[in-house]
C-alpha positions in Angstrom: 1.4 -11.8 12.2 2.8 -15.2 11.3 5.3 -15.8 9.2 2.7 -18.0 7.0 0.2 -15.5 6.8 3.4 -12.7 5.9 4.5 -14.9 2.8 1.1 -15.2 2.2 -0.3 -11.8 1.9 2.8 -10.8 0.2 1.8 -13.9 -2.0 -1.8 -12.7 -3.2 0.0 -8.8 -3.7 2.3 -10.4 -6.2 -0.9 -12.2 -7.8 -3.0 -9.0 -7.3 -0.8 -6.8 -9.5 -0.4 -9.4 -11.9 -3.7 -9.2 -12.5 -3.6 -5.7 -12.6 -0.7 -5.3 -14.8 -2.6 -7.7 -17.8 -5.8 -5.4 -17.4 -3.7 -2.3 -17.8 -2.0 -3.8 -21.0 -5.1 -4.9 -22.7 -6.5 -1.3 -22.0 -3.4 0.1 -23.0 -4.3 -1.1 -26.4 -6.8 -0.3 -27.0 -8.1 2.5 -29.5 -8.4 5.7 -27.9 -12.0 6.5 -28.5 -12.7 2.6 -27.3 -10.3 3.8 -24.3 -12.4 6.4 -23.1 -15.7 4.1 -23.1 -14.6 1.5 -20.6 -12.5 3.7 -18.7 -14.4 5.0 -15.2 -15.2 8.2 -15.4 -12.5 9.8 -13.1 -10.4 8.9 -15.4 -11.4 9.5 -18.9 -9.5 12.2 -20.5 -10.4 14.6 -23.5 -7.5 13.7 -26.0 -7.4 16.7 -27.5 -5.5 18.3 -25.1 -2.5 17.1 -24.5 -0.3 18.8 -21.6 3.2 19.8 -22.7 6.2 20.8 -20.4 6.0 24.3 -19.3 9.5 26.1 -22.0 12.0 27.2 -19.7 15.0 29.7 -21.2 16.8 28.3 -24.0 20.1 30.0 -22.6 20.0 29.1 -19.1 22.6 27.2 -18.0 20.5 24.4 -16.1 16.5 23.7 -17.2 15.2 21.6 -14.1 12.4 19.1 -14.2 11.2 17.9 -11.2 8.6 15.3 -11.7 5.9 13.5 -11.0 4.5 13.5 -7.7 4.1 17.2 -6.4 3.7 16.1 -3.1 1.8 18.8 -0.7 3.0 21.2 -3.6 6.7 20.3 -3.3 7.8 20.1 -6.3 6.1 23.6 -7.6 7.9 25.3 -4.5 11.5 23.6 -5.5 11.1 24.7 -8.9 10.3 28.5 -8.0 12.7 28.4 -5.4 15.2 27.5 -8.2 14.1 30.7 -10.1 14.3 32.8 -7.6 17.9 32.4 -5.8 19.5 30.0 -8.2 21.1 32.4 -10.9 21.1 30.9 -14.5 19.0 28.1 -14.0 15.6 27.7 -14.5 13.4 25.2 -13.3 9.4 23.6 -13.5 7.2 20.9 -12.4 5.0 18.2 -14.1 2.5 16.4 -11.7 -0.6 14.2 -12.2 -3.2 15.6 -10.8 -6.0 13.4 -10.0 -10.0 14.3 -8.7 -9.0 15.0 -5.1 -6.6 17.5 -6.4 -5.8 20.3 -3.7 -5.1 23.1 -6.0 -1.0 23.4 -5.4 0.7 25.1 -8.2 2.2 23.1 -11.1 3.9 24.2 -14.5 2.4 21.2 -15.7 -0.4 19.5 -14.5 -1.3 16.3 -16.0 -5.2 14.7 -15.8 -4.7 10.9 -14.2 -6.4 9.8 -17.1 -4.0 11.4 -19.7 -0.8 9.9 -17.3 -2.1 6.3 -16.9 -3.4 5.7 -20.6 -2.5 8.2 -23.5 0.3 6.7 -25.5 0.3 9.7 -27.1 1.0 12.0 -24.0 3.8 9.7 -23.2 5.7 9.4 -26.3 5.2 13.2 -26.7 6.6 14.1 -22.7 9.7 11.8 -23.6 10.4 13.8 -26.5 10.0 17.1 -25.0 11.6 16.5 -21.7 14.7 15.0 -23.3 15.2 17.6 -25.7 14.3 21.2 -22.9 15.7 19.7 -19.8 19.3 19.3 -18.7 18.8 18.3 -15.6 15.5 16.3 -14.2 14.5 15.2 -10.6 12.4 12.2 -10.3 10.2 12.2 -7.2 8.8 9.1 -5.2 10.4 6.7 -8.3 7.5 7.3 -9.8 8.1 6.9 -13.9 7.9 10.3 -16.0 6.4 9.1 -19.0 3.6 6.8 -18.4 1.6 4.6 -15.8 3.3 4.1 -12.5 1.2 0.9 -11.8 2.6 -0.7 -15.2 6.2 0.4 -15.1 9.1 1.7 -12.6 11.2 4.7 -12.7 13.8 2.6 -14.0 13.7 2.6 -17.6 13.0 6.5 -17.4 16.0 7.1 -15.9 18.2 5.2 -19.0 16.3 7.4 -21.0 17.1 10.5 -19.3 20.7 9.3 -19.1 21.1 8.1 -22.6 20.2 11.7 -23.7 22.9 13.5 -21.6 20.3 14.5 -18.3 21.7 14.8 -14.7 19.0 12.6 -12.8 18.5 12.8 -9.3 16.0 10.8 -7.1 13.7 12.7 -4.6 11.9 11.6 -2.1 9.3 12.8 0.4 8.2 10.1 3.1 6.2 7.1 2.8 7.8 6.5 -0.6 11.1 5.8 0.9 10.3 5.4 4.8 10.9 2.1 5.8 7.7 1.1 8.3 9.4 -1.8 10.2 12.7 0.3 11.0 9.9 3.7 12.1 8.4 1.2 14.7 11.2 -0.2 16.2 12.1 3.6 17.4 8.8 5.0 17.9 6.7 3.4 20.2 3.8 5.7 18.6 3.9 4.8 15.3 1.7 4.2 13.1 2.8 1.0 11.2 2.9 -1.1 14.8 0.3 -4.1 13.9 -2.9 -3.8 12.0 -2.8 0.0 12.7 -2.7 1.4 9.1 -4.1 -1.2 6.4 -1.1 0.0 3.9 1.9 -1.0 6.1 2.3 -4.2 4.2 2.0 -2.3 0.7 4.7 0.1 2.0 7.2 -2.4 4.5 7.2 -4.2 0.5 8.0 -1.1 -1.2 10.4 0.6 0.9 12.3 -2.6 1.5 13.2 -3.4 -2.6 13.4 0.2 -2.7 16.3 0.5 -0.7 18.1 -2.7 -1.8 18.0 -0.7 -5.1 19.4 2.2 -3.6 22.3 0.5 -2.0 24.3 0.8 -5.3 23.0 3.7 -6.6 25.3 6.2 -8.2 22.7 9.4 -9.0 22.1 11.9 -6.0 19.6 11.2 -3.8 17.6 13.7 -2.0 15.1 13.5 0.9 12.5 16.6 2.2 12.4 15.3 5.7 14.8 15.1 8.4 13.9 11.8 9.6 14.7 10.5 6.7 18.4 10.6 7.3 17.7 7.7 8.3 16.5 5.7 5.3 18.6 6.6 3.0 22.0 7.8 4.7 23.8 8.4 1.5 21.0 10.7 1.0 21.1 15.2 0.9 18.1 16.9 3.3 16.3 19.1 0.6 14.3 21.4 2.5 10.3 21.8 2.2 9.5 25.2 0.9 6.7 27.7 2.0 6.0 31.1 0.4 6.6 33.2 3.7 4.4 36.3 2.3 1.4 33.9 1.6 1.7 32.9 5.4 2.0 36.2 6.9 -0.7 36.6 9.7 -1.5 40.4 11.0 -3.4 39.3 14.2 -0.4 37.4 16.7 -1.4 34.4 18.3 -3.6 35.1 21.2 -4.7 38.4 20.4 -8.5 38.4 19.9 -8.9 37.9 23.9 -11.4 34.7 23.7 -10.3 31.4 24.4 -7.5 29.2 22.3 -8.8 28.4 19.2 -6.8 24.9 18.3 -6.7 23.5 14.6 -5.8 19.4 13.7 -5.8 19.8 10.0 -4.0 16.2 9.1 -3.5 15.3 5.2 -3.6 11.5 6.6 -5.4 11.6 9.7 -4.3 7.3 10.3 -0.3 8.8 10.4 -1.2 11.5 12.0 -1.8 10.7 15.4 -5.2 12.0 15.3 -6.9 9.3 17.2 -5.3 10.5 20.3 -6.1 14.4 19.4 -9.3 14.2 19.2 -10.8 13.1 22.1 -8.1 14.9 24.6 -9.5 18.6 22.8 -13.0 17.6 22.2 -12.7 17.0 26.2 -11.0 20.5 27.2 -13.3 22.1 24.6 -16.1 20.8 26.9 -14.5 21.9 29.8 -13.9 25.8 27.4 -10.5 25.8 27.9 -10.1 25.8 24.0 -12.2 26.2 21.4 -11.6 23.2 19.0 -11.6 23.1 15.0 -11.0 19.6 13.2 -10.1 20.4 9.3 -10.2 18.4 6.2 -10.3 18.6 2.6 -9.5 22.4 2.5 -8.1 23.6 -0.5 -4.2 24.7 -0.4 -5.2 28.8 -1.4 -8.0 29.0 1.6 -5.7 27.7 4.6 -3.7 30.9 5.0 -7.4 32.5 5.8 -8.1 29.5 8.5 -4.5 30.5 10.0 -6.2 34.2 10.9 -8.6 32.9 13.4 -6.5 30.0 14.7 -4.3 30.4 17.9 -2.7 26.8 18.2 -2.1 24.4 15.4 -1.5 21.0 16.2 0.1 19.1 13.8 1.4 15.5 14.0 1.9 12.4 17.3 2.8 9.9 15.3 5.3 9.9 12.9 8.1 12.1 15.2 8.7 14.6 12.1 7.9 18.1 11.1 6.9 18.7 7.2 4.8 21.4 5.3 2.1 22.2 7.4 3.9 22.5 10.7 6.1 25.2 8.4 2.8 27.1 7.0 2.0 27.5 10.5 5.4 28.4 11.7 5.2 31.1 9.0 1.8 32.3 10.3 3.1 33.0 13.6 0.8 30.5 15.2 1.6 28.2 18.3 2.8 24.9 16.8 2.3 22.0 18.9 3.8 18.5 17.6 5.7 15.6 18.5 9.1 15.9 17.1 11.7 13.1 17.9 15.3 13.9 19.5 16.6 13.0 16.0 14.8 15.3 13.5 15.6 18.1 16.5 19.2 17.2 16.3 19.5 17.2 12.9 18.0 20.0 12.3 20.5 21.8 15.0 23.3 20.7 13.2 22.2 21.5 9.7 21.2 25.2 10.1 22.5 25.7 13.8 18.9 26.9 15.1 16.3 25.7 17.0 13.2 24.3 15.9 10.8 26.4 17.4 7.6 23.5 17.8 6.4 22.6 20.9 6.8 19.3 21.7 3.5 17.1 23.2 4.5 13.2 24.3 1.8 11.4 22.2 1.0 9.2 25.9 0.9 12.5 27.6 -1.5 14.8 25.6 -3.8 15.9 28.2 -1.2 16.8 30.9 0.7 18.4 28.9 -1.4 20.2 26.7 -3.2 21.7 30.4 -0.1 22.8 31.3 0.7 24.4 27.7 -2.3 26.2 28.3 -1.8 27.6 31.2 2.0 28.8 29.6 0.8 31.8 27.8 4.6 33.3 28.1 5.6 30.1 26.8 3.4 29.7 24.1 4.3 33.6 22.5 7.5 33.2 22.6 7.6 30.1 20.3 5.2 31.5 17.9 7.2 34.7 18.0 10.6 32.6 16.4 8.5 30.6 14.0 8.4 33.3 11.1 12.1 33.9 11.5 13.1 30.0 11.7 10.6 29.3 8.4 12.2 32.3 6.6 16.0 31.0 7.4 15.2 27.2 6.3 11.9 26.6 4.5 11.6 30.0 2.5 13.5 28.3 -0.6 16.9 30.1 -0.7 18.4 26.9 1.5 16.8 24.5 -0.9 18.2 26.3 -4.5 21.5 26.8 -2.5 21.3 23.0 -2.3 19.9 22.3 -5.7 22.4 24.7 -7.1 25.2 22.4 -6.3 23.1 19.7 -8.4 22.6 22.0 -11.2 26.1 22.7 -11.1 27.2 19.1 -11.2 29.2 19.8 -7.6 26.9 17.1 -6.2 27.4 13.2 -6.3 25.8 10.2 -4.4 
C-alpha cells in the first residue's frame, strides 16, 4: 500500500470516529427510557438492574480488581488464582459481556448495553470501585467506567490514582501487539498485506499505544510470551487453566480407531487456519485422521470435546501458545502448533522447562504432520508432559506468586 492511500485510510478512521464519537454523545444524553428506543436491540438494557462489583473482605490486606476485558476468561482465572495462593488478598473481575458471550466466569458481568450507555452504571462503578478496591488492574486500556469507543483508559487511571489505588496495565495480545514489527519476523503472519481487514485498525492502535507506554510509570503486565517483545519494560503474567476441569481419563490414543484431530480457533483469520484445513480435510480423505473443525462452543462444553479428541491443533500463524493450547496440555492431548524460537526460549528461561507442543512449520504442514502421524512414541510422550508443564506454569500459583508482588507494592515499572 502507498503511502497516499496509508494517510488516507488513516484519514477517513480519524473522520469515521468522529462521526462516531458525536452519535455516542447525543445518545449519551439522552433520557433513559428514550435511550432504550433508538438503541438496537443487542444493546438495550433493563435499567433496573444495575450490576455492582462483587464485595471482597473488608480486612484483606489487598482487594484486586481486574477489569474490563475478560479475555478467553482471563481475568476470572487471575482473580481466583489470587484467592487461592495469594494469602490476605482477595481479588474479582468485572467484564462486559456482549451477545456472543462464551460463558467464562466473571464476578461481575456487565450487559454491553448497560457499559456503553448507562450514566448511571458508570457513576455508580466509580464510586464502588474507588471506595472496595486497593489495588485495580486495567486490561486492554480499555476504560472501567464507561464506553470504550467515547473515552480511553486514561482518565480512569487519575481516578483510581487520585483515590489512593495501585493501577497496573494488563494486556493480552492484539491490544498491545504491534502488527508491522509481528511481520517483519514471521514470514506467516497474519498482518502481511490485505490478509486480515483489521491490521490498519490495530498497526494505529498499538503504535500510539506504545508511544504512551514509553514513559509510563505503573506496572505493566502481558499474558503472552511473545509479547516480551512489545512492551519490554513489561512482567509475563501467566494464562491460567483450572487443571481438574481439564483432566481427561481416556490418554491420547487409547480408543484404537484412527487420530481424531481438533482446530477449534477463537479467530480462525490469526489463526492459521487457511492452511489447516485443507492439509486434514486431505488426510482425512486419505483416513489417516479423522478430522473435527470447531467453532462457537461454549467455554463449560469443551473439556467434553477434549474426551474424544486425540490431537489438538492449535495456531500457524501468530508463533505463540495461549489458553487453548494450555486446556489441551491439561487434557493430556497431543498439542500440535507453531511456536517461534522466541516464546520457546523465553519460556525455558522463565520456568526452566520445556514446552511440551509440537512444533508444525506453517509451509510444511503436510510433511510434517505425515510424519507426526506415523510418530506414535513421539506423539505420547509429549502429551504425557503436558498435565505436568500446565500444572507447574498455567495452574495459577505462578501467576498470584507474580501478582502477589503487585499486591504487595514489591513491583514497579
Amino acid at each position: 500500500m502507498s503511502d497516499a492511500s496509508s494517510r488516507m485510510r488513516a484519514w477517513m478512521m480519524r473522520v469515521k470516529a468522529g462521526v462516531k464519537r458525536l452519535v455516542i454523545g447525543f445518545i449519551l444524553s439522552l433520557p433513559t427510557r428514550v435511550q432504550l428506543r433508538v438503541l438496537p436491540s443487542s444493546q438495550r438494557y433493563d435499567a433496573a438492574l444495575m450490576p455492582t462489583p462483587e464485595v471482597l473482605d473488608p480486612d484483606a490486606r489487598s482487594r484486586l480488581l481486574i477489569a474490563p476485558a475478560n479475555s478467553a476468561g482471563q481475568g476470572w482465572a487471575w482473580a481466583q488464582a489470587v484467592n487461592r495462593y495469594s494469602s490476605g488478598a482477595a481479588a474479582t473481575n468485572m467484564a462486559v459481556v456482549g451477545p456472543q458471550d462464551f460463558g467464562f466466569g466473571c464476578g461481575e458481568p456487565v450487559p454491553l448495553g448497560i457499559y456503553r450507555w448507562s450514566t448511571r452504571w458508570q457513576t455508580a462503578q466509580r464510586e464502588a470501585v474507588t471506595r472496595q478496591f486497593t489495588h485495580v488492574l486495567v486490561e486492554s486500556d480499555r476504560p472501567l467506567f464507561g464506553d470504550a469507543q467515547l473515552r480511553t483508559a486514561n482518565a480512569d487511571i487519575d481516578d483510581l490514582l487520585a483515590a489512593e489505588i495501585s493501577v497496573g496495565l494488563l494486556f493480552h495480545g492484539s491490544d498491545i501487539r504491534l502488527p508491522s514489527r509481528h511481520a517483519e519476523r514471521m514470514t506467516w503472519s497474519p498482518f502481511h498485506g490485505e490478509r486480515w481487514s483489521l491490521t490498519p485498525a490495530l498497526q494505529q492502535r498499538s503504535s500510539e499505544l506504545q508511544v504512551r507506554l514509553q514513559n509510563c510509570q505503573l506496572p505493566i503486565f502481558f499474558s503472552t510470551p511473545d509479547l516480551a517483545l512489545d512492551v519490554p519494560q513489561g512482567h509475563w503474567l501467566p494464562v491460567v487453566v483450572d487443571t481438574a476441569a481439564w483432566a481427561v481419563d481416556s490418554p491420547a490414543l487409547s480408543h484404537g480407531g484412527v487420530p481424531v484431530v481438533a482446530h477449534a480457533p477463537s479467530k480462525a483469520a490469526v489463526k492459521g487456519s487457511d492452511l489447516v484445513d485443507p492439509v486434514m480435510k486431505k488426510l482425512e480423505a486419505e483416513g489417516l485422521i479423522r478430522y473435527i473443525r470447531v467453532e462457537n462452543v461454549p467455554a463449560d462444553e469443551m473439556p467434553a470435546l477434549y474426551t474424544s479428541v486425540d490431537i489438538v491443533l492449535d495456531q500457524f500463524s501468530l508463533g505463540i501458545y495461549g489458553v487453548a493450547a494450555c486446556e489441551a496440555m491439561a487434557a493430556g492431548r497431543i498439542v500440535v502448533s507453531y511456536v517461534s524460537a522466541q516464546v520457546r526460549d523465553f519460556v525455558s528461561a522463565e520456568t526452566g522447562l520445556t514446552l511440551p507442543i509440537i512444533d508444525l512449520s506453517p509451509d510444511a504442514i503436510e510433511q510434517e504432520m505425515r510424519a507426526l502421524l506415523a510418530d506414535r512414541q513421539r506423539m505420547l510422550e509429549l502429551a504425557a508432559r503436558g498435565p505436568e508443564f500446565v500444572e507447574s506454569v498455567h495452574s495459577g500459583k505462578l501467576s498470584a506468586a507474580v501478582l502477589s508482588e503487585f499486591l504487595d507494592g514489591q513491583r514497579s515499572s
